[in-house]
N, C-alpha and C positions, 0 to 999 in steps of 0.2 A: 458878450460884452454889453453891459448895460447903458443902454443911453442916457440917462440921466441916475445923479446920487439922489437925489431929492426922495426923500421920507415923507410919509403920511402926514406924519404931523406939520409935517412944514407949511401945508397947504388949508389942514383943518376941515373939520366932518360936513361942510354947505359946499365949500367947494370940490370935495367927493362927490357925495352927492352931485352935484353938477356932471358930472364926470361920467357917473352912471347913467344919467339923462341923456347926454349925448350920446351915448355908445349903446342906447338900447332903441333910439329911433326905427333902425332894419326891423326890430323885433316886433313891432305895431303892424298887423297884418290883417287887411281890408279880408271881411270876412267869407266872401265869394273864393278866394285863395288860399284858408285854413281849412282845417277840421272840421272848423263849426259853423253845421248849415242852418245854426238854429239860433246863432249869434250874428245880433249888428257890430258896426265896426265899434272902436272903444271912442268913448265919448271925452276923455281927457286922460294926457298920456302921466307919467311921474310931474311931481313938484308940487302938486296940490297936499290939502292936508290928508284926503283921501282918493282912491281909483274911482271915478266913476266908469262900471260896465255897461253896457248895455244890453243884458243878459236874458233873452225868452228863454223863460226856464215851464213849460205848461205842465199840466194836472197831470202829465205822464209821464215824467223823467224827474231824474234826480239832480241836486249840485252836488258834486262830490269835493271830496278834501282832505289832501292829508301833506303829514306835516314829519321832516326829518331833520335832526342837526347831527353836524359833522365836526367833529374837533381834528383838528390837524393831526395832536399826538394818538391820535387812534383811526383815525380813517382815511387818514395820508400818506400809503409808504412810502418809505424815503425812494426817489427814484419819479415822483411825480411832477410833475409840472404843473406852477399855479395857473394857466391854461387847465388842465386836468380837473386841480383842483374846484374850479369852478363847473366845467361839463358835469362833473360826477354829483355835486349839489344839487344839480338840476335831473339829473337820473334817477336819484334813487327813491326822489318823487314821483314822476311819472311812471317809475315803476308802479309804484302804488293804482297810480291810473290806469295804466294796461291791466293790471290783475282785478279790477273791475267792470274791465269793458268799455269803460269812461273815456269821452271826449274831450283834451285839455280846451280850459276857457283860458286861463291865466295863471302866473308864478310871482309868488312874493317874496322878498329876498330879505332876511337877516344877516348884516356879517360884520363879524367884529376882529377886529386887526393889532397888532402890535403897532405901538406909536413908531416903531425904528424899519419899519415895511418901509419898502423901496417904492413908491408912486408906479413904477414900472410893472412891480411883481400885484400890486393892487391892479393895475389895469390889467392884466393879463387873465386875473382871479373873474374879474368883469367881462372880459374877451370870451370868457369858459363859459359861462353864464348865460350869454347871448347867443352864445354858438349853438348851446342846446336849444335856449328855448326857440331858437331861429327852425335850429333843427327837427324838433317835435311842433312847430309852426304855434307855438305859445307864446303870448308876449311877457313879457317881464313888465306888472303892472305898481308896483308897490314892494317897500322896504321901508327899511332901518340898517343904520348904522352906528358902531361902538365899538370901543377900545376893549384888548384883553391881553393877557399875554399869549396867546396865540391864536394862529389862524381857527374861528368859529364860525361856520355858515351852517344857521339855521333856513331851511328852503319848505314854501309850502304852495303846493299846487292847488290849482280847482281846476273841475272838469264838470261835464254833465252825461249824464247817460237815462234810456227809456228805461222805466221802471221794470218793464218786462225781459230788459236785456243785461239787468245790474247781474254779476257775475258774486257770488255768494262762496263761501268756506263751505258749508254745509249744503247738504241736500240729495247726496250719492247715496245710490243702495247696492247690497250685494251684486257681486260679477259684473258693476261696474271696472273699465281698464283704469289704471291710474298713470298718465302720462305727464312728459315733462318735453317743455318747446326746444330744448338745446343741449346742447351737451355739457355738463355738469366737471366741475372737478379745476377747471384750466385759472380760473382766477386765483385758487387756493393756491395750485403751483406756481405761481406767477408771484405770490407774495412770498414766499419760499426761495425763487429764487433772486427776488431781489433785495430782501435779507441778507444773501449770501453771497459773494463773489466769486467763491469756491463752487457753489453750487449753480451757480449760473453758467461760467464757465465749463462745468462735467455735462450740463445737460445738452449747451451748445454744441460738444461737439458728438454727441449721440444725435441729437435733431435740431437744427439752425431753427427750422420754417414753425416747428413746435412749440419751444422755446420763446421765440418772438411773438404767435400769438398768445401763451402763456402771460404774457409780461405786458401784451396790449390789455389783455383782457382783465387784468387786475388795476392796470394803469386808468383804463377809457371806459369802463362796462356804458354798455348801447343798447337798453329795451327796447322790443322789436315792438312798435305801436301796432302795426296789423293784429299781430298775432290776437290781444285783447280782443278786437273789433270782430275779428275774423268768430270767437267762441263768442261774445256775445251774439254776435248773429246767431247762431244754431243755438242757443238758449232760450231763444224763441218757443223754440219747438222741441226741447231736446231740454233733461235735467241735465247741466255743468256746472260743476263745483271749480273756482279757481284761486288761488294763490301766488305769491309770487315770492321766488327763492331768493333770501337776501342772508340769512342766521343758518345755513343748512340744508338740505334736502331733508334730515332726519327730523331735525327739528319742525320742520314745516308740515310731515307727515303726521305727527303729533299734536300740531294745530290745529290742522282739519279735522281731525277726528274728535277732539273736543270741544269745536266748533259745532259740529253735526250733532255732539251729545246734550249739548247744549239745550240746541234747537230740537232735538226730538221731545228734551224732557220738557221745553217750555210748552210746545204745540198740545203734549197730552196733558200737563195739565192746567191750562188754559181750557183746553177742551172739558176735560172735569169739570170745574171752576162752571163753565158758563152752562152745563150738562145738570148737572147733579149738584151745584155749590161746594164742592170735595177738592182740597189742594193734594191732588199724590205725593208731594215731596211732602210732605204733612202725614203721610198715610204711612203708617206702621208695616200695613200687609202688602203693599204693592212696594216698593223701591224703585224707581224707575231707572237710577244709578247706574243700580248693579243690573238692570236686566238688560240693559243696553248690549248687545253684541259687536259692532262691526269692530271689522279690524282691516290691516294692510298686509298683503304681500307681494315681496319686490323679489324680480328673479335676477341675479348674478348675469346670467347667459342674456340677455334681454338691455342690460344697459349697455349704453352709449360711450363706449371709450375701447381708443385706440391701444394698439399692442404699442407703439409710440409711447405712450401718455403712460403706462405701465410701466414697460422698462426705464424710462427716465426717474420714477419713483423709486422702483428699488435700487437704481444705483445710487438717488438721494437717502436709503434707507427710512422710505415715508412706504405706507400702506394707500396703497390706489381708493381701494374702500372709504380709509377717512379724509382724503382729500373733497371723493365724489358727495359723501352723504353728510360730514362734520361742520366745514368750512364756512359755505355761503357764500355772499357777493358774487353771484352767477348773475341773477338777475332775468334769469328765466323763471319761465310759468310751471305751475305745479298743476295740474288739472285731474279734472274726473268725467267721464263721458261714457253714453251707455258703449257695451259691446258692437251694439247693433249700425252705430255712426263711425267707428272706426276709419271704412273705408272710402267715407264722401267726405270726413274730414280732411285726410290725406291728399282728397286734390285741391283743397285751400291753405293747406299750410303744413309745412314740416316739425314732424312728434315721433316723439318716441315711446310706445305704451308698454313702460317697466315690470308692470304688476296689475293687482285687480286688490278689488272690495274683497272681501272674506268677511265670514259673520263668525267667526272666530277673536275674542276680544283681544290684539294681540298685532304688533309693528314689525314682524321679518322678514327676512330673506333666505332665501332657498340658494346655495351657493352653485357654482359650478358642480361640485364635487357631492350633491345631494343634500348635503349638513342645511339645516335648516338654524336658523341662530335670528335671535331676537336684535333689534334695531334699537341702539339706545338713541335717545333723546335728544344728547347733548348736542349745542350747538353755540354760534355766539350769541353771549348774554349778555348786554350790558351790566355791570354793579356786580356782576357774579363774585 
C-alpha cells in the first residue's frame, strides 16, 4: 500500500531534486572508508551547478568512464521493483568498472519519469540508486532530471585505475585459458520465467531454491568488485585480457577477438609506419586482416551449469546452450590468462576456465558428444 498518491509533477523537477540530495547524504564517503586510496573526501556534495572532486589522478593511472541508459520497456521486466530498478542503473556501470580493473570515484545520474509517477515509486527508484552506490562505496555526485513517458535512467560511472593494471579486450595469445568469474545462463532463465506464470510455476516445482535465484538474478544482478581488482593485480605481471558479460557470452567472445585484431593490426603497422614509412593496411602484399589467426574454443564438458539448470530448460522447451552463450545480463567477467597462472589465480578468486586461445581463425565448441560446432555471434543488440 502506498503511502502517499502524490505524483511527481505535483511537486516539480527542484524539489526532486531536493529529494535526491537528501537521500544521497550516506552516499558521501570520507575517503580512508572507500575504495579510493588515491582520493580526497569530495569537496561539495549535489546542488551546485557542478561536482567538485577532489580527484589525485597521477602520471600513472587512468580516470575511467562509462556510460549506460536503461529504458524501462526494455530493461525492466515486469516483476521488478523500482528499488531494483534503480540498483540495476547503478550496476551495469560498475560493471563496466570491474571489467577494467577500475576504482569507482563517483556516479552520475540521468533520469527521466513520467509526470503521473507516484512520488513514492520515484523515491524508491532513488533508494536503488544509493543502495548501490552505498554498496560499491561510490557516491552519487551529480545529475539531471526530466520528463518522459517512461521510466529513463541514463547512469555514468568514473573510476581510476594504474596504468599498468588497466584490464584490456585484447592482448591474449595462443593456449591462453579463456575463463568466466560465475556461472552463466540464470539471469536469462530468470527473464523466462518471469515472462511466464506458467513457466515460473513448472520450474518451481522441479527446483524452488533454483528458481528463486534464477529470478534474483535477473531482478538485482551484483558485480563482484573484487573480482576486477583481484585480475588487475596479476596484470602486473601476467598478460589478462578482460570483459564483461552483459549482450551474451557469444557475443562477447567475438569482441575480444576483434578487439585483439584490431590491436595486432594497429601495432604492426604503426610499427611499419615509424620503421620503413609503409601503412600495411595500405600494402597490397601483406594483408594483415586476413593473416590474423586466433580464434576461441569452448568445451561443453567444462562449463559451468548444473543438471538443475538443464532440466528446468527442457521442461521450458528452451536449449541450456542459448540461455548460457545468447542472452546476457549475467554480469560477470569474461577473461584471458596464461595457462601457467591458472593455479595461483584460484586461490584469489573463483573461475571457471571454459576453453583456450586457438590460432585456428574460428569461435567453437567441442560438445559433450565430440561434434565440434561453430559459435554464432548473436546476442543482444540494441536497434537490431
Amino acid at each position: 500500500m502506498k503511502s502517499s498518491s502524490i505524483k511527481v509533477s505535483d511537486i516539480g523537477e527542484k524539489e526532486l531534486i531536493e529529494r535526491i540530495i537528501k537521500k544521497t547524504r550516506s552516499c558521501f564517503i570520507d575517503a580512508e572508508n572507500s575504495h579510493n586510496a588515491g582520493l580526497n573526501s569530495y569537496s561539495t556534495a549535489i546542488g551546485d551547478d557542478a561536482a567538485l572532486t577532489d580527484v589525485i589522478i597521477d602520471e600513472n593511472s587512468y580516470l575511467v568512464s562509462s556510460s549506460d541508459m536503461l529504458i524501462q520497456s526494455s530493461h525492466f521486466p515486469d516483476g521488478m521493483s523500482y528499488y531494483q530498478m534503480g540498483f540495476k542503473s547503478v550496476a551495469v556501470n560498475i560493471s563496466d568498472l570491474i571489467a577494467m580493473g577500475a576504482e569507482p570515484v563517483g556516479f552520475l545520474l540521468n533520469i527521466a519519469v513520467p509526470k503521473d509517477l507516484l512520488l513514492d515509486d520515484f523515491d524508491e527508484i532513488i533508494c536503488g540508486v544509493v543502495g548501490a552506490c552505498d554498496y560499491y562505496k561510490m557516491p552519487l555526485i551529480g545529475g539531471d532530471t526530466n520528463e518522459a513517458g517512461e521510466i529513463i535512467i541514463s547512469g555514468t560511472a568514473m573510476g581510476k585505475v594504474e596504468k599498468d593494471m588497466a584490464l584490456m579486450k585484447y592482448g591474449f595469445e595462443a593456449g591462453d585459458l579463456v575463463c568466466i568469474s560465475g556461472e552463466l545462463g540464470l539471469a536469462a532463465l530468470g527473464f523466462e520465467l518471469l515472462s511466464s506464470e506458467e513457466s515460473y510455476e513448472m520450474a518451481s516445482k522441479l527446483n524452488q531454491s533454483l528458481t528463486d535465484l534464477a529470478v534474483f538474478k535477473a531482478l538485482k544482478p551484483t558485480p563482484d568488485y573484487d573480482n576486477g581488482r583481484i585480475l588487475a593485480d596479476f596484470k602486473k605481471d601476467h598478460i589478462i585480457s578482460a570483459t564483461d558479460i552483459t549482450d551474451g557470452l557469444a557475443s562477447e567472445l567475438y569482441e575480444i577477438l576483434n578487439a585483439d585484431r584490431k590491436y595486432q593490426i594497429s601495432n604492426h603497422a604503426n610499427y611499419e609506419m615509424s620503421n620503413n614509412g609503409r601503412n600495411l593496411e595500405n600494402d597490397g602484399d601483406c594483408n594483415l586482416e586476413n593473416s590474423y589467426s586466433k580464434g576461441i574454443r569452448i568445451h561443453e564438458d567444462k562449463l559451468p551449469v548444473e543438471d538443475e539448470f538443464k532440466e528446468i530448460s527442457n521442461a521450458l522447451n528452451l536449449d541450456y546452450l542459448d540461455l548460457f552463450f545468447h542472452v546476457g545480463e549475467d554480469f560477470e567477467l569474461l577473461f584471458t590468462i596464461p595457462k601457467s597462472l591458472e593455479d595461483t589465480l584460484k586461490e584469489k578468486m573463483d573461475f571457471h576456465a571454459i576453453g583456450e586461445i586457438v590460432e585456428e581463425n574460428t569461435v567453437e565448441i567441442v560438445l559433450s558428444n565430440g561434434e565440434t560446432r561453430e559459435i554464432s555471434s548473436r546476442g543482444y543488440e540494441h536497434l537490431a
